[in-house]
C-alpha positions as CSV (number, residue, x, y, z in Angstrom):
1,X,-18.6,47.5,-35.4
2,X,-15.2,48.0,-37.6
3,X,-12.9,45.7,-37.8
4,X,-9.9,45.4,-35.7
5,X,-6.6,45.8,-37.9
6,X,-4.4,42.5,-38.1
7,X,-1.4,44.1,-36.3
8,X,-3.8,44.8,-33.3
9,X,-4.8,41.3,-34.0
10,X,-1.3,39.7,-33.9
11,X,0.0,42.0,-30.6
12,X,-3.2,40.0,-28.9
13,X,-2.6,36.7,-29.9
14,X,1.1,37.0,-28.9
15,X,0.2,38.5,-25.2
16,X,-2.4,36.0,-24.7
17,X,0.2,33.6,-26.0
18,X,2.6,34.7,-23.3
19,X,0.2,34.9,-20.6
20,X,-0.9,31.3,-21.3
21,X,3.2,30.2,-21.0
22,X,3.7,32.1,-18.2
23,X,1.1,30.2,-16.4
24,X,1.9,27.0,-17.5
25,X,4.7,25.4,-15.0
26,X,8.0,24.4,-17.7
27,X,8.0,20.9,-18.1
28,X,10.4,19.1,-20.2
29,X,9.8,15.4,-21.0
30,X,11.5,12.9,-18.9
31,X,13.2,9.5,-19.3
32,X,11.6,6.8,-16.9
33,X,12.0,3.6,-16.0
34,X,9.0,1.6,-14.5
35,X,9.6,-1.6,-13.0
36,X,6.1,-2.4,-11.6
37,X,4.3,-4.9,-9.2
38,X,1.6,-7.4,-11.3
39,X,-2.0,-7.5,-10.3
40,X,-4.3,-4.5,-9.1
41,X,-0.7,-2.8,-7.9
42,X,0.4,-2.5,-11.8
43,X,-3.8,-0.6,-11.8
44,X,-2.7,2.2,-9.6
45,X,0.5,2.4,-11.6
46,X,-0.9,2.3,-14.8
47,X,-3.0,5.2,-13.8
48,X,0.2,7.2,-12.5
49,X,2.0,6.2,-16.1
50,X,-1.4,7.4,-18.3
51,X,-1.0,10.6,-15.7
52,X,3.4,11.3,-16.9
53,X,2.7,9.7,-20.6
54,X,0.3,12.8,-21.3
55,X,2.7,15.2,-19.4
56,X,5.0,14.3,-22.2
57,X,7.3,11.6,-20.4
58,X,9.1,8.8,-22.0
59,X,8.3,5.4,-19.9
60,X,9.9,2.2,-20.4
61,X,8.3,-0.5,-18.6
62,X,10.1,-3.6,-16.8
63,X,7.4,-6.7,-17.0
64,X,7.7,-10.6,-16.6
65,X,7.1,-13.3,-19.8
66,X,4.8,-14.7,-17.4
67,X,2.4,-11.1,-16.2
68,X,-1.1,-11.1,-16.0
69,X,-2.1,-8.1,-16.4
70,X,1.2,-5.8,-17.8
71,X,0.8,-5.8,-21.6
72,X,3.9,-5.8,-23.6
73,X,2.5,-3.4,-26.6
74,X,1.0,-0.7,-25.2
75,X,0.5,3.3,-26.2
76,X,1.5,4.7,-23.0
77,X,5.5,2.9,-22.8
78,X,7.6,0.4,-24.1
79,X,8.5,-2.4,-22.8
80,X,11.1,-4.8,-21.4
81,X,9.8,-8.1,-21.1
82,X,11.9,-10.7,-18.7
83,X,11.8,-14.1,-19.6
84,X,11.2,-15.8,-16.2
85,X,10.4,-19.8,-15.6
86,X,7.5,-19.9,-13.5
87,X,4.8,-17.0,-12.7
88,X,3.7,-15.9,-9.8
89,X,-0.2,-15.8,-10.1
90,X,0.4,-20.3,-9.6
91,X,1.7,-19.4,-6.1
92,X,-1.0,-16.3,-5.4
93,X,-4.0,-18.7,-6.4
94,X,-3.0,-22.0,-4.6
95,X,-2.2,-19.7,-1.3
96,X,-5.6,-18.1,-1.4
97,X,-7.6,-21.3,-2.1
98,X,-5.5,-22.7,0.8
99,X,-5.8,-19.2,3.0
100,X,-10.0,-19.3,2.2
101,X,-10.1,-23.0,3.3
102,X,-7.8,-22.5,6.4
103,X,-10.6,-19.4,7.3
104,X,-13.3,-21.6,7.2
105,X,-11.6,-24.3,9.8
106,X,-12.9,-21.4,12.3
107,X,-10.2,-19.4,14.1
108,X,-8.1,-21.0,16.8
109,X,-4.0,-21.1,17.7
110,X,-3.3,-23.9,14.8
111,X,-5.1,-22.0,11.7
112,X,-3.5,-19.4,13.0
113,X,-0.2,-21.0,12.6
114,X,-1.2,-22.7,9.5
115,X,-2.2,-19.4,7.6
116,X,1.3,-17.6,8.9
117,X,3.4,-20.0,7.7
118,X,1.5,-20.6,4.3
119,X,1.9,-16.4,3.5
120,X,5.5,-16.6,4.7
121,X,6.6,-19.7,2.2
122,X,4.6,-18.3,-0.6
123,X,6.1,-14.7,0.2
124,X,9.4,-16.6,0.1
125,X,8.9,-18.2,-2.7
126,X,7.9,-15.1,-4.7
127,X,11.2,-13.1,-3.6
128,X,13.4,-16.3,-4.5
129,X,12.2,-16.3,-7.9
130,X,12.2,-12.4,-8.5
131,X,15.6,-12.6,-7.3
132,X,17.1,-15.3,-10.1
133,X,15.5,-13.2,-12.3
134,X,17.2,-9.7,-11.2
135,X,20.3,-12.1,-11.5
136,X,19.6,-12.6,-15.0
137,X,19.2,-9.0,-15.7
138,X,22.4,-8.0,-13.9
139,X,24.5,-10.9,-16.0
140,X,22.7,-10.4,-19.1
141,X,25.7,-7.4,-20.5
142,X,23.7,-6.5,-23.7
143,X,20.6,-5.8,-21.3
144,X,23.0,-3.9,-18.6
145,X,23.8,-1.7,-21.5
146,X,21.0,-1.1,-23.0
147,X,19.7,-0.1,-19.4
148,X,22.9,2.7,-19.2
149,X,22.6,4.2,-22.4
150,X,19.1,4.8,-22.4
151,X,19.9,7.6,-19.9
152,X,17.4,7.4,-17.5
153,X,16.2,10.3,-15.3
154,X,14.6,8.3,-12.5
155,X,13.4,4.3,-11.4
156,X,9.5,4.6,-10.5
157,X,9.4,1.5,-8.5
158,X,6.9,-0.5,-5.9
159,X,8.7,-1.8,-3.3
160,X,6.4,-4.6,-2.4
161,X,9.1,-6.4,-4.0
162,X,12.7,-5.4,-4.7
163,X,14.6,-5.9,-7.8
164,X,13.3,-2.3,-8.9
165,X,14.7,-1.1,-6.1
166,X,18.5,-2.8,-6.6
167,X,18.2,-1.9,-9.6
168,X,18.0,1.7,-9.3
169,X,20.7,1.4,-6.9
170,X,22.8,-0.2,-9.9
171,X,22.3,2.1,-12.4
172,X,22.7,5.0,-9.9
173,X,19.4,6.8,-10.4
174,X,17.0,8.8,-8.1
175,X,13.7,6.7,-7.0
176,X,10.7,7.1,-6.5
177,X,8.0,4.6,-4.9
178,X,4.7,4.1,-5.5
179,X,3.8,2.2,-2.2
180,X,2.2,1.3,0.3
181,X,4.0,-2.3,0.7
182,X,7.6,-3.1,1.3
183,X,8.7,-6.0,1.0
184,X,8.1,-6.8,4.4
185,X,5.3,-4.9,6.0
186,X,4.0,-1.5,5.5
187,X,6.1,1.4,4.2
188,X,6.0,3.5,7.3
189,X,8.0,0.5,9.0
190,X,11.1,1.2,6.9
191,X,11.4,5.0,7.4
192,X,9.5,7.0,10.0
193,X,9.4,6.3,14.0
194,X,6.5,3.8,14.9
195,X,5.8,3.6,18.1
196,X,4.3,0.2,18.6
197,X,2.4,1.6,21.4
198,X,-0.4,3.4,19.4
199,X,0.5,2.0,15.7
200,X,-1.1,-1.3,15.2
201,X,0.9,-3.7,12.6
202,X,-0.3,-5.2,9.7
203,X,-2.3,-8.4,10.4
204,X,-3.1,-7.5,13.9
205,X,-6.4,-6.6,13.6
206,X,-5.6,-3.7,16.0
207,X,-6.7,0.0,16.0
208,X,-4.5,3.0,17.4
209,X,-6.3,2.7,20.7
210,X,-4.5,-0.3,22.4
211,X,-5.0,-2.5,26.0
212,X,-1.4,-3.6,27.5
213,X,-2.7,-7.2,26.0
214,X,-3.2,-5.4,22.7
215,X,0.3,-4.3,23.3
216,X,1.3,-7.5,23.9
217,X,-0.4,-9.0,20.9
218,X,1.0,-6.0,18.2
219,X,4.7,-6.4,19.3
220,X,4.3,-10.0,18.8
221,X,2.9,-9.6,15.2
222,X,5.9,-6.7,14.9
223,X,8.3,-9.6,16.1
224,X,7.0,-11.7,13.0
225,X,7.6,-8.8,10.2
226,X,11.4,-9.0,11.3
227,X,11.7,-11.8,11.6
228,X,10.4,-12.3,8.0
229,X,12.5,-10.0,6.8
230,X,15.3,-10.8,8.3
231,X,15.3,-14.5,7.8
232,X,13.0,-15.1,4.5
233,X,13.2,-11.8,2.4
234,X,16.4,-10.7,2.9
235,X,18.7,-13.6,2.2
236,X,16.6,-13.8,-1.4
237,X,18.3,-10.0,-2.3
238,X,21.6,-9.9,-0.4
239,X,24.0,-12.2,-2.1
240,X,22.6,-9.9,-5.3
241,X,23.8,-7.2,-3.6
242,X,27.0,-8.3,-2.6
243,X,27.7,-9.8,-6.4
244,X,26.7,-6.5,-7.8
245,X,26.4,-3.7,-5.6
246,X,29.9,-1.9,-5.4
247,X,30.3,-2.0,-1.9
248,X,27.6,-4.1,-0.8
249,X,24.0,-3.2,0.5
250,X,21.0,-4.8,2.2
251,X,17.5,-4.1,1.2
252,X,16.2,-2.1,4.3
253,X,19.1,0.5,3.8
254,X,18.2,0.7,-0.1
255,X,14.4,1.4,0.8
256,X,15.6,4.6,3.2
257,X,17.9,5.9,0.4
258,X,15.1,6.2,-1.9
259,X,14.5,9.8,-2.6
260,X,10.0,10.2,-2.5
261,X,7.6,8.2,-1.4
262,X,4.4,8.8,-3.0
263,X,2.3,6.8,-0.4
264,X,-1.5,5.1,-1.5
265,X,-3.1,6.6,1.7
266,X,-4.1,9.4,3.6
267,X,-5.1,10.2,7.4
268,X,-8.4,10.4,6.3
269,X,-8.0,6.6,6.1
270,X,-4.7,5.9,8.2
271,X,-4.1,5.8,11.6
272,X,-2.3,9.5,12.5
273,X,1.3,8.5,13.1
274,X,4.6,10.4,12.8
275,X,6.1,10.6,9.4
276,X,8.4,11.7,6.7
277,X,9.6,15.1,4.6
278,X,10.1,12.6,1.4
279,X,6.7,10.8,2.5
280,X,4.1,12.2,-0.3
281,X,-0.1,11.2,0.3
282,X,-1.5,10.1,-2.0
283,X,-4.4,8.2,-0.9
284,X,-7.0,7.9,-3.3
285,X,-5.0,9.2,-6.8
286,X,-7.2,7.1,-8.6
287,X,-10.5,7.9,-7.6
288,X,-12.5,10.1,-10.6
289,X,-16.0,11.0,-11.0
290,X,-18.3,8.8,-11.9
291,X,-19.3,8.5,-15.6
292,X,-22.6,7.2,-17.3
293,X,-23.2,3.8,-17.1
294,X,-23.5,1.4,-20.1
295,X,-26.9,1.4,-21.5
296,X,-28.3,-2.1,-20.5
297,X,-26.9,-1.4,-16.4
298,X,-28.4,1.7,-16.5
299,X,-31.7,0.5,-16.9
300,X,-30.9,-2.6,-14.4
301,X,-29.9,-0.2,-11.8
302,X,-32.9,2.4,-12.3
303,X,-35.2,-0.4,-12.1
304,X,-34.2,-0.8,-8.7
305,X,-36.7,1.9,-8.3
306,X,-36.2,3.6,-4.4
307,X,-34.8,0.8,-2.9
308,X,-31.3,1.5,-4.9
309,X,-28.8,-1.2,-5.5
310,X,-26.0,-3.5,-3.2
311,X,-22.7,-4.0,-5.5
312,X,-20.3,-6.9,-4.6
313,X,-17.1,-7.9,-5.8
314,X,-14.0,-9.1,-4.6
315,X,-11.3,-7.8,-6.7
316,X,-8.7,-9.4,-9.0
317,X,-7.3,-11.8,-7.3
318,X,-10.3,-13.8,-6.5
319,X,-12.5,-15.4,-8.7
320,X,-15.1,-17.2,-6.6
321,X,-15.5,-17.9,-3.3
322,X,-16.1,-21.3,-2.1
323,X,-19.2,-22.7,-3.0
324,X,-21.3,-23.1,0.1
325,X,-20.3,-19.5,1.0
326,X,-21.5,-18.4,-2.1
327,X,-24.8,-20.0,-2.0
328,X,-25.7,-18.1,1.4
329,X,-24.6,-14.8,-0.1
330,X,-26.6,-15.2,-3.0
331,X,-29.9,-16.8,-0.8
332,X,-29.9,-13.6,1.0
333,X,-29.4,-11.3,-1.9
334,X,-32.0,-13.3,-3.0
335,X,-34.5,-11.8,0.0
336,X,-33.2,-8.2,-0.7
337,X,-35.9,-5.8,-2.6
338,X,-32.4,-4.0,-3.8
339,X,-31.2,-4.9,-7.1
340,X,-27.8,-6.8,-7.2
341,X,-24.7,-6.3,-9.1
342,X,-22.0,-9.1,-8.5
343,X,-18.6,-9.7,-9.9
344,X,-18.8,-13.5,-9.8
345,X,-16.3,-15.8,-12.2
346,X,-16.8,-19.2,-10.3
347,X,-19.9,-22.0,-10.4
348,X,-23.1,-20.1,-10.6
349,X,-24.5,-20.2,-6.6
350,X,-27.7,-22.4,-7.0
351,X,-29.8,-20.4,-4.7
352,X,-29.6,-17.0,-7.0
353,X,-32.3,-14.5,-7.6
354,X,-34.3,-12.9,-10.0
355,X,-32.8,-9.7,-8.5
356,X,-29.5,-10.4,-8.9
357,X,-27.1,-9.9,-11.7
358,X,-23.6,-12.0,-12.2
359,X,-21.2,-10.1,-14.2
360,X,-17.2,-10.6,-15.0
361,X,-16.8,-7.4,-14.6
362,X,-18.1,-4.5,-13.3
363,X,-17.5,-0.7,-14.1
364,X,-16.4,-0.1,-10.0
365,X,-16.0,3.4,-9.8
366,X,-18.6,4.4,-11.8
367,X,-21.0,2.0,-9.6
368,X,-20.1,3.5,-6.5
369,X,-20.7,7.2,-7.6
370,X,-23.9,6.2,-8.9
371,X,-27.1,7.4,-6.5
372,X,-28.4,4.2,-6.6
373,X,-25.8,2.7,-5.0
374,X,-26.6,1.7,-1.6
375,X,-24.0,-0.7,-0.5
376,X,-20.8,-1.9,-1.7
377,X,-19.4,-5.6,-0.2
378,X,-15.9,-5.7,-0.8
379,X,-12.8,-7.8,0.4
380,X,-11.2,-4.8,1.2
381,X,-8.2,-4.1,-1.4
382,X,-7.0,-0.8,-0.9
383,X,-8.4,0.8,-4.0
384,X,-12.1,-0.6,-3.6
385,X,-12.1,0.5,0.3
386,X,-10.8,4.6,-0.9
387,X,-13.1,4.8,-4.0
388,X,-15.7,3.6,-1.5
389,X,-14.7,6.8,0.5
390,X,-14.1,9.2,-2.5
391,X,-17.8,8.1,-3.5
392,X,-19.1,7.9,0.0
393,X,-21.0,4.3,-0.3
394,X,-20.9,2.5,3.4
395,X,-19.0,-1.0,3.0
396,X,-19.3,-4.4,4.1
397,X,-16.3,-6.1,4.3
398,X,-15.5,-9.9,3.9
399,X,-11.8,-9.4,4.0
400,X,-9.4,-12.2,2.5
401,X,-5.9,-12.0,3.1
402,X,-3.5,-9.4,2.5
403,X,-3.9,-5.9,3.7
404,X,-8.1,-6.3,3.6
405,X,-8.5,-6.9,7.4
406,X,-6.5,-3.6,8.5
407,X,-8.2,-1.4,5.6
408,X,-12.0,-2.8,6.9
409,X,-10.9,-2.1,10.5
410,X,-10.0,1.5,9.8
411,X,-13.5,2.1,8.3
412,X,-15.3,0.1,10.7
413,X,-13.6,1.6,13.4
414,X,-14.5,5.2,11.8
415,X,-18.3,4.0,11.8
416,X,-18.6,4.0,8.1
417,X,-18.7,0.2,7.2
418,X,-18.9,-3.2,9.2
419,X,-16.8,-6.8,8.9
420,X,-17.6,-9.8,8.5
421,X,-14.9,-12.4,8.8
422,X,-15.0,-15.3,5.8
423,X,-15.0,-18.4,8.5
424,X,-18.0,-16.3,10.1
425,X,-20.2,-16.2,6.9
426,X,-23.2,-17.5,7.0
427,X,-27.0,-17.0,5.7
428,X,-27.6,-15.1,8.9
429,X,-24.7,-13.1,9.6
430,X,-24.5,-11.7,6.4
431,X,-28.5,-11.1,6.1
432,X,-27.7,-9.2,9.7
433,X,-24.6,-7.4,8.2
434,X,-26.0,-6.1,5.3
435,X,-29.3,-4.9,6.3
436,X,-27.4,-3.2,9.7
437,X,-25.2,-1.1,6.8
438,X,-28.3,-0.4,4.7
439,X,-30.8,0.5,7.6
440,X,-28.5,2.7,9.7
441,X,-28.1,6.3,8.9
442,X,-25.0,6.2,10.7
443,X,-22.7,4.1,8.3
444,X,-23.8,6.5,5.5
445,X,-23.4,9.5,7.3
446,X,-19.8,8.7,8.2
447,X,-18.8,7.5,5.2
448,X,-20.2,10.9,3.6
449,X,-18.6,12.6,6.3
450,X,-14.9,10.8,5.2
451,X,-15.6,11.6,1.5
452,X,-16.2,15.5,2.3
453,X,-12.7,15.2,4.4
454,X,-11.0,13.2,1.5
455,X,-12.0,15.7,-1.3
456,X,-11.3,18.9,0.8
457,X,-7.6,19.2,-0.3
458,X,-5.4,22.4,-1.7
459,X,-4.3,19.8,-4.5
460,X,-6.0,16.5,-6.1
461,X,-3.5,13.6,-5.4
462,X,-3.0,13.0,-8.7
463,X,-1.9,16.2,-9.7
464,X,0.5,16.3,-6.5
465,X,2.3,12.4,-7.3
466,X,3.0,14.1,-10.7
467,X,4.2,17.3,-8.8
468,X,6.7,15.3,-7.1
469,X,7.5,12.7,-9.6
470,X,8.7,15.8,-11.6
471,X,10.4,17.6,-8.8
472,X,12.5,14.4,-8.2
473,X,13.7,14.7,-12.3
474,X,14.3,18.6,-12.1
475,X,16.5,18.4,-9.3
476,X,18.2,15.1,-9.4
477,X,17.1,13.2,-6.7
478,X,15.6,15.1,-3.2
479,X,18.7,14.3,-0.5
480,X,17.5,17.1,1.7
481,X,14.0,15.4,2.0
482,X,15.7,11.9,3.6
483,X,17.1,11.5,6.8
484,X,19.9,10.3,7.6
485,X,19.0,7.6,10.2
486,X,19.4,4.6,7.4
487,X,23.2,5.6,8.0
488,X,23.4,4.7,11.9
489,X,24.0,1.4,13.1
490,X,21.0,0.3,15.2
491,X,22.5,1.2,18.7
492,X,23.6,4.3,17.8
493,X,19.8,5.1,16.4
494,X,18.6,4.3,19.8
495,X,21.0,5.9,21.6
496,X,22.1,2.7,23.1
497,X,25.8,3.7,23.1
498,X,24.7,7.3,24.7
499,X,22.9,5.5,27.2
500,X,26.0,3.1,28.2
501,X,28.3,5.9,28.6
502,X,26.3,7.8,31.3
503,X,25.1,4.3,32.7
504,X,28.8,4.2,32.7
505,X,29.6,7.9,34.0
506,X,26.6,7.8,36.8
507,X,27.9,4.1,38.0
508,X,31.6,5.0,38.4
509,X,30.2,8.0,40.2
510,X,28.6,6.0,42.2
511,X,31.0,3.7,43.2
512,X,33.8,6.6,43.6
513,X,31.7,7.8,46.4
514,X,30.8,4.8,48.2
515,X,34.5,3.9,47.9
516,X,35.5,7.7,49.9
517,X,32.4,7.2,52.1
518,X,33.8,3.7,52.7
519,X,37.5,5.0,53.2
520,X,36.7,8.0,55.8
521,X,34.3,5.2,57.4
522,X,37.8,2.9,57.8
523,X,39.9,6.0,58.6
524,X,37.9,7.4,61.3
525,X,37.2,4.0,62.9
526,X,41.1,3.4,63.2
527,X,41.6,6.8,64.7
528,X,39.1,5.9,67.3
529,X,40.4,2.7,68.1
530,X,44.1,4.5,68.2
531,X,42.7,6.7,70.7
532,X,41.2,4.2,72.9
533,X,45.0,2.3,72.8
């Protein structure tokens, strides 16, 4: 063969070169400001920010003196760092020692009570103090500048608390949330119709198929986000936005300004329900596929030999649980011929097996798409429960507090993993549990069945939050995705004032004509009487 002459050379590399720009979509680095959630929210954001820092992006990062988990040197951003008094993981861990003991007191009207008004104080509590620290920010003019002149393209916020979100509204920037919380309640609450009838509210413990008791029970729970809001969140944010918001604001109206919501779910997993234009899903962005496991668990898991393995851990807001709960989990563990993997950071249960491993921490992900991978017990945080889909592994759910409940009901009511409730644990419930998850085909068949559904999509959910995180900066904001609605006052939304005026209309039409009837009655009763005469 001869060779091919440089020019020919050169024309090739330049049409490849072209081809290969052509077909990449433009993307010009954008400036963004980050002002996170702590705890395994900042996980799925982290993962969105690794996502726009290789894009090319410029992220600055708004984090507390006091974060657990939000580093203040880090490759991927800089950071702010505000200095605030007192952190909030004090107030998470005394409420769920306090929430884990209430559970075990059994349920009845007064733990009830007890574990309501515990979440609402600490709740408060946490929206007080992030609100003396927006305060701070706002009256801190060195900071304010600073904040202007860095000429930012967009806030990338979670709303499960607010300041982001004044903040944005301060500066006069597009937003973006990465949510599935607002500050009080669940995202959907804020923006799209929810029918209470057929869309159960966090901490009902409710499905979409509802009795008129059920009814009963969800618009009671419904009664309790508003009034939560409206009496315990929302006092904490609006003198702020009276001080400093040019013509005052309240945080419900700020949350339906907000441009795209790229939402951590999918109807895979979620209830169908109406929705938004500016609503994005992306339920299960952070789900990969699973990569080789270290040396040393890879031989622990294949010595599991056909019986596979059973992986446990409760996420990163619990340590341990309490201790006599732990010692039946690990007595029955103990009976398993599985192999055990358990994220366990507390006393070391007395009853443990041979078969069972404690660990700090555990490689999830890569656990859950290994074959040997059996079962996965899980509180129930809303990453753990979608990997668990994306990977296909049937779940047994001991959910805690938050959200956990509500994301183990939507699997167990799909089939695809079971509950068991803490104040019910015990050496033979959970023995029952897990070896029902293990031994039935049918909680492994539905769970593979979610996974195929989950992964069958035009676009991975990653690649679509960046999508849209980017659309939002080319265009400057996305108006003609949000309605309106946030604008009308609530009667006018209902069409309360519509309904008056032809209650009005139809009763003065109504009255006009019994007051003729009524006249011709009285008329042709005196003509007969003048007759008579």
């Amino acid at each position: 063969m001869g060779t091919m002459p440089l020019h020919r050379v050169c024309v090739i590399f330049v049409f490849l070169s072209v081809c290969l720009i052509s077909f990449t979509p433009p993307c010009d680095g954008g400036n963004i400001l980050v002002f996170p959630v702590d705890g395994s929210h900042w996980i799925n954001m982290k993962l969105l920010l690794e996502e726009l820092h290789a894009r090319g992006h410029s992220i600055t990062v708004m984090r507390s003196s006091t974060s657990w988990y939000i580093a203040e040197k880090s490759p991927l951003y800089t950071s702010i760092t505000l200095k605030m008094k007192q952190g909030l993981e004090n107030f998470f861990d005394v409420y769920v020692q306090e929430h884990m003991r209430a559970q075990r007191e059994g349920a009845s009207a007064l733990t009830f009570f007890k574990v309501t008004k515990n979440f609402l104080s600490m709740m408060s509590t946490a929206h007080s103090l992030l609100s003396k620290a927006l305060a701070r920010i706002f009256d801190d003019e060195k900071m304010i500048k600073s904040l202007v002149d860095s000429q930012y393209d967009l806030v990338l916020t979670d709303p499960a608390i607010a300041p982001g979100v004044v903040l944005a509204k301060y500066l006069k920037l597009p937003i973006v949330f990465n949510v599935r919380w607002i500050t009080s309640g669940e995202g959907h609450l804020a923006i799209a119709p929810s029918p209470l009838s057929y869309i159960p509210v966090p901490g009902s413990g409710l499905t979409d198929k509802m009795n008129f008791i059920q009814r009963v029970k969800n618009m009671l729970f419904y009664s309790i986000i508003v009034i939560q809001q409206k009496f315990m969140v929302g006092p904490s944010y609006d003198a702020i936005c009276d001080k400093y918001i040019e013509g005052g604001c309240d945080i419900m109206s700020l949350l339906q300004e907000a441009d795209l919501w790229l939402f951590r779910s999918d109807f895979v997993f979620e209830f169908p329900r109406p929705t938004m234009p500016n609503v994005i899903y992306i339920g299960g962005f952070q789900c990969k596929p699973a990569q080789p496991l270290p040396a040393d668990l890879e031989d622990f898991v294949q010595s599991a030999g056909e019986h596979g393995v059973i992986i446990m851990t409760l996420g990163t807001l619990i340590n341990a649980l309490p201790k006599e709960v732990a010692d039946e989990i690990a007595s029955v563990f103990a009976k398993m011929p599985q192999k055990v993997i358990w994220r366990h950071k507390g006393e070391r249960p007395s009853t443990l097996g041979n078969n069972t491993l404690i660990v700090d921490w555990m490689p999830q992900k890569d656990l859950l798409g290994h074959p040997q991978t059996k079962v996965f017990v899980a509180h129930g945080g809303t990453n753990g429960v979608q990997e668990a889909i994306y990977h296909g592994v049937p779940v047994l759910g001991i959910p805690l507090f938050f959200d956990q409940y509500d994301n183990l009901l939507r699997l167990q009511a799909r089939g695809a993993g079971k509950i068991i409730e803490l104040g019910d644990v015990s050496g033979h419930s959970f023995e029952q549990g897990l070896k029902e998850v293990l031994h039935q085909d049918s909680y492994r068949e539905n769970i593979q069945r979610l996974s195929r559904l989950h992964r069958d999509k035009p676009m991975a959910p990653m690649d679509q939050a960046i999508y849209w995180v980017e659309y939002v900066m080319r265009h400057k904001g996305a108006p003609h995705l949000r309605t309106e609605a946030y604008k009308m006052p609530w009667y006018s939304y209902y069409c309360l004032d519509v309904l008056l005026l032809l209650l009005t209309a139809a009763t003065v039409l109504l009255l006009s004509t019994f007051a003729i009837f009524r006249f011709l009655c009285c008329r042709s009763r005196r003509k007969t009487k003048t007759k008579q005469h």
